[in-house]
Backbone as JSON, one array per atom type, in Angstrom:
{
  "sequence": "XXXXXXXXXXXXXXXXXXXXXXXXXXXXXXXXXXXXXXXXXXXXXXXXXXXXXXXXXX",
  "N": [[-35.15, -28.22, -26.45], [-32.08, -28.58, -27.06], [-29.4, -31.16, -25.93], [-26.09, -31.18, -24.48], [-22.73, -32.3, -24.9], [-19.17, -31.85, -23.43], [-16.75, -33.88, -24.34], [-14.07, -32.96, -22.96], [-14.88, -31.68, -21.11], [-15.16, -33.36, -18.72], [-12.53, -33.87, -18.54], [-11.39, -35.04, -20.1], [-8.47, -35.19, -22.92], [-9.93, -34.36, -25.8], [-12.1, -33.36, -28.07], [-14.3, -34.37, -28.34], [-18.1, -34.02, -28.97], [-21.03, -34.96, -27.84], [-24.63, -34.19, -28.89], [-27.83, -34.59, -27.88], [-31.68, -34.94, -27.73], [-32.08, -35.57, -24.93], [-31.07, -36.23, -21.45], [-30.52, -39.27, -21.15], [-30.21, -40.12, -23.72], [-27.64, -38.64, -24.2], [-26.2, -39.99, -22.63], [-25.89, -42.81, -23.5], [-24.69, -42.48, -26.14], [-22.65, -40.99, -24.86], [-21.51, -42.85, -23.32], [-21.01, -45.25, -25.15], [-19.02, -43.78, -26.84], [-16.59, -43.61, -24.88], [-16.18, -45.89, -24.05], [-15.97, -46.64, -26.81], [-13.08, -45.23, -27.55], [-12.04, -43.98, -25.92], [-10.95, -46.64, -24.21], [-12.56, -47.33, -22.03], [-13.38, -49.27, -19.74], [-15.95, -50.01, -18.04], [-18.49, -48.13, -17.09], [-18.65, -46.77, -14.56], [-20.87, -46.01, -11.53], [-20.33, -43.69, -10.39], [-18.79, -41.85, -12.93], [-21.02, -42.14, -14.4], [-22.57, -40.32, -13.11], [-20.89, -37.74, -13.07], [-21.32, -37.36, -15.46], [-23.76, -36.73, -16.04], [-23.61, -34.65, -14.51], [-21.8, -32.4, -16.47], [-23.28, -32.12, -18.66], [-24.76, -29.66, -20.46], [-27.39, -27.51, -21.6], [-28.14, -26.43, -24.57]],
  "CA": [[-33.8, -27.72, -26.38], [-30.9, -29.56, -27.07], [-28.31, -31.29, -24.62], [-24.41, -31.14, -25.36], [-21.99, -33.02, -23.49], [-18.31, -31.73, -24.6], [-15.71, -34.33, -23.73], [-13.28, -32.13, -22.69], [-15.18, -31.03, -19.6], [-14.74, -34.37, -18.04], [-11.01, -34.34, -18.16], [-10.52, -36.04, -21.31], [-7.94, -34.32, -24.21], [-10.56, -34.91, -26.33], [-12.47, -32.65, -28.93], [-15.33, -34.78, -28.93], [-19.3, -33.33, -28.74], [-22.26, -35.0, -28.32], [-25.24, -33.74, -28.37], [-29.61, -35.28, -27.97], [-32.61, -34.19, -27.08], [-31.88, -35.72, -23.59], [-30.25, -36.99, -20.8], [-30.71, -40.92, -21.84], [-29.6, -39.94, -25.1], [-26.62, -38.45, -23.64], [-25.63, -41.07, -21.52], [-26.06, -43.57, -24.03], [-23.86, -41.63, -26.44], [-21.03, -41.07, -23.84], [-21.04, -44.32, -22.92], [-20.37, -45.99, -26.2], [-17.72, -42.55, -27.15], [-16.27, -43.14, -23.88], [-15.91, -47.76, -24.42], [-14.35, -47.25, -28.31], [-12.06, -43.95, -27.62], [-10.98, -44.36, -24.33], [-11.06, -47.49, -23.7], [-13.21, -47.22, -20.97], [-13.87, -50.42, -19.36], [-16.73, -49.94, -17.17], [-19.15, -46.94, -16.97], [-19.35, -46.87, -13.3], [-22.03, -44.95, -10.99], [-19.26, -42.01, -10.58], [-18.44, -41.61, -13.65], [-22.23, -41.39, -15.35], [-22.92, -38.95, -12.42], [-19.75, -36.74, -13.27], [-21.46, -37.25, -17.26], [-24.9, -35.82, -15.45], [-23.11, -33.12, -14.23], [-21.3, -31.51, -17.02], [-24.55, -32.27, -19.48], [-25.61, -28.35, -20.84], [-28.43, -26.87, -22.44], [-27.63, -25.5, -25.98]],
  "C": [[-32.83, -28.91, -26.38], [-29.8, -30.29, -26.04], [-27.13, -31.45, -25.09], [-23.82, -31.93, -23.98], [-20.47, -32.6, -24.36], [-17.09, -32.83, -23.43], [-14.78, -34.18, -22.68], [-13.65, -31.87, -20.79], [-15.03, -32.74, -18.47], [-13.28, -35.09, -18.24], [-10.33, -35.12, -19.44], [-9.8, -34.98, -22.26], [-8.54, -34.81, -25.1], [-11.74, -33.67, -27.18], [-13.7, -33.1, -29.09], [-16.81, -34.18, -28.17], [-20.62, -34.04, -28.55], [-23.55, -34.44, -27.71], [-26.75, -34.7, -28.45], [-30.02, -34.31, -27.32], [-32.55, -34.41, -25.19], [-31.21, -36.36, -23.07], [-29.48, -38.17, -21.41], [-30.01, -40.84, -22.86], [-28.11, -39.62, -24.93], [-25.67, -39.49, -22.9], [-25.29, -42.09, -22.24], [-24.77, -43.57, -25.06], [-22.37, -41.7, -26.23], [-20.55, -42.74, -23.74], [-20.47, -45.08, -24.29], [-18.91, -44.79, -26.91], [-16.86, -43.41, -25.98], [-15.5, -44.8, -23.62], [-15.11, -47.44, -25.55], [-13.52, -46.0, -28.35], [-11.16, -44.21, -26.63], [-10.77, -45.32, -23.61], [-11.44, -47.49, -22.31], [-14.05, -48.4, -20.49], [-15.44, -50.69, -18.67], [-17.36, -48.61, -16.95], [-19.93, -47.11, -15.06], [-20.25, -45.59, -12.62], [-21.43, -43.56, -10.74], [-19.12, -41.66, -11.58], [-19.79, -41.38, -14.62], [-22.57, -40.04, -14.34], [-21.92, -37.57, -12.83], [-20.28, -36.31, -15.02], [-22.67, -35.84, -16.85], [-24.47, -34.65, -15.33], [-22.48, -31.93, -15.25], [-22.13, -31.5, -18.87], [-24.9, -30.61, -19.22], [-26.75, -28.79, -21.61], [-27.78, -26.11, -23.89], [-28.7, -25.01, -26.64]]
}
């Protein structure tokens, strides 16, 4: 099963989707979306947990 992560749900005005087979993949993903969009300096331990959290099943 697939994993989705939609931007949006973590507060961003942001349209963006990604999805992997897992977590890791997810995380990995976000994190580089999350450095060249939002200039997001630092992927700190709150902020992958808040990723964890709004990570579905599709």
């Amino acid at each position: 099963m697939t994993k989705v992560l939609h931007c949006r749900d973590l507060g961003f005005e942001c349209e963006a989707v990604v999805r992997a087979a897992s977590e890791d993949g997810i995380l990995a993903q976000a994190a580089e979306h999350a450095q060249s969009v939002h200039n997001v300096g630092e992927i700190t331990p709150d902020l992958a947990e808040a990723v964890r959290e709004a990570i579905r099943e599709e």
